[in-house]
Structures are given as structure tokens and as C-alpha cells.
C-alpha positions in Angstrom: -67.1 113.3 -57.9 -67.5 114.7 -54.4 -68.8 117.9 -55.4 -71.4 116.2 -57.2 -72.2 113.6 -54.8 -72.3 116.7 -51.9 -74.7 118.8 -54.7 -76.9 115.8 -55.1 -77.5 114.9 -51.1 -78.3 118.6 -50.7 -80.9 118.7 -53.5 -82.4 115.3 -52.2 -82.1 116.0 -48.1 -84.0 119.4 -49.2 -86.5 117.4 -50.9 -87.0 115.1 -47.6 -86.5 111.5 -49.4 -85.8 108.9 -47.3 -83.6 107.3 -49.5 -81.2 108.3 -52.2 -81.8 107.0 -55.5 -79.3 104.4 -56.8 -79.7 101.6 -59.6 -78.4 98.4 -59.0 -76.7 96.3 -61.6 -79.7 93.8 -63.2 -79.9 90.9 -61.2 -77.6 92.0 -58.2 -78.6 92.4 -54.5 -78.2 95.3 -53.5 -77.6 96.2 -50.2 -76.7 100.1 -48.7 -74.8 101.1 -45.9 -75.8 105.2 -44.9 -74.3 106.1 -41.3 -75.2 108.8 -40.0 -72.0 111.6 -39.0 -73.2 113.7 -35.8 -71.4 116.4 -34.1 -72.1 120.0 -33.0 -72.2 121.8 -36.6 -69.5 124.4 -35.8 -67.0 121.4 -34.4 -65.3 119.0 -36.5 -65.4 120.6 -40.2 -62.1 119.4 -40.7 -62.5 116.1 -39.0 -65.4 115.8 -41.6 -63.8 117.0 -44.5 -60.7 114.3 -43.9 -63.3 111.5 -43.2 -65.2 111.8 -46.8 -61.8 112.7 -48.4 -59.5 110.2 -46.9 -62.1 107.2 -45.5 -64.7 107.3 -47.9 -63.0 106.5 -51.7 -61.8 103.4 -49.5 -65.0 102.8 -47.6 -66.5 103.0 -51.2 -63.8 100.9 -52.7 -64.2 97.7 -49.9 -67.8 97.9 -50.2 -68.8 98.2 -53.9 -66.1 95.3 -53.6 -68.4 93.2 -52.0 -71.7 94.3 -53.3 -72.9 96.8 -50.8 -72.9 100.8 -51.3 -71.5 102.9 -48.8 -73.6 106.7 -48.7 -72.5 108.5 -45.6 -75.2 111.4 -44.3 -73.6 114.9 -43.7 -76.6 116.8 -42.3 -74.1 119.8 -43.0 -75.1 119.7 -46.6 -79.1 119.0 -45.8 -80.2 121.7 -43.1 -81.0 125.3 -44.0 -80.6 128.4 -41.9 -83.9 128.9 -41.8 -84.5 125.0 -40.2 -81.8 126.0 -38.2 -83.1 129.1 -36.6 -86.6 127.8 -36.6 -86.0 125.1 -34.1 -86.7 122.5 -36.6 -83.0 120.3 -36.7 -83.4 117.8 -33.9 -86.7 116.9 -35.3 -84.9 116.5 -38.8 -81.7 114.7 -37.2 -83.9 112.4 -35.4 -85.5 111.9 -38.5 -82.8 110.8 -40.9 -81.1 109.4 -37.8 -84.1 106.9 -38.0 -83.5 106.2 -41.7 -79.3 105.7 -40.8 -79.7 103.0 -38.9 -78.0 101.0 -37.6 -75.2 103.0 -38.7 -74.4 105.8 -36.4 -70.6 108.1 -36.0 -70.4 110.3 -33.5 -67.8 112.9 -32.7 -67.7 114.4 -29.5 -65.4 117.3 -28.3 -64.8 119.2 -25.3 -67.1 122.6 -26.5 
């Protein structure tokens, strides 16, 4: 399911939405949890790798549990070299930053 779920925020963070589809169960309030994971983009590949392969099934788990869905945002999987060379990623983290919140994770290092 991961690869799929990592194939689909690509395909959709590519496309710009602001939100990724999802369809509710009839008659069920829905309500989404997306933080945003930041850190430099050659740092913390494996810190990110454990968190959606350890924490998220879980996170998942406890929130579908209580009606909420949990989609973290990975802007490894969203920006393209060419936004990268171009200058173009603040403006684009910024940007999805503004759709994350409140929900924000950091990772800072010593680089």
C-alpha cells in the first residue's frame, strides 16, 4: 500500500491540488489530519523512511479509529529537479506548508 499511496501524492503534488481526494463513508464526518515533514532533503531519508514505515500504519490505525484520516506530506515525493534547480521549492514548501496546517514536524540536524 505504500508504494501506492507514495505513487499517488506524487502524481497529485505534481498536479498542485490542495487536497488529496478521499471519500468518506455516507453520512460520516470526516475530518483529515496532513502534517507537514520538513528537513533539509539530503538529511533524514532514513529518519523518514522509519517514520511512514514504523509511525504511520499506527497513526493511521488510532485515527481511522476515531474517524479522522491521517495523510502525512513528504515533499520528497512532490518536488522535481527542475523546481529544485529553478529556485522554485520554498515558494512550493511554503505553499503546502499553508495547506498542512496546523500540523507541522520538523527535523533538524547539525548539517
Amino acid at each position: 500500500w505504500a508504494y501506492k499511496l507514495e505513487e499517488d501524492l506524487k502524481s497529485k503534488l505534481r498536479k498542485r491540488k490542495k487536497t488529496i481526494p478521499w471519500v468518506p463513508i455516507k453520512g460520516k464526518k470526516v475530518t483529515t489530519i496532513r502534517p507537514f515533514l520538513s528537513s533539509t532533503f539530503r538529511d533524514f531519508n532514513e529518519e523518514r523512511n522509519r517514520f511512514f514505515k514504523n509511525s504511520c500504519p499506527k497513526l493511521e490505525k488510532i485515527c481511522a479509529g476515531r474517524g479522522v484520516q491521517f495523510v502525512p506530506l513528504d515533499l520528497r515525493w512532490g518536488v522535481t529537479q527542475e523546481e529544485s534547480s529553478s529556485g522554485e521549492v520554498i515558494r512550493l514548501c511554503n505553499e503546502e506548508i499553508d495547506n498542512c496546517r496546523p500540523y507541522f514536524v520538523c527535523s533538524l540536524g547539525f548539517r
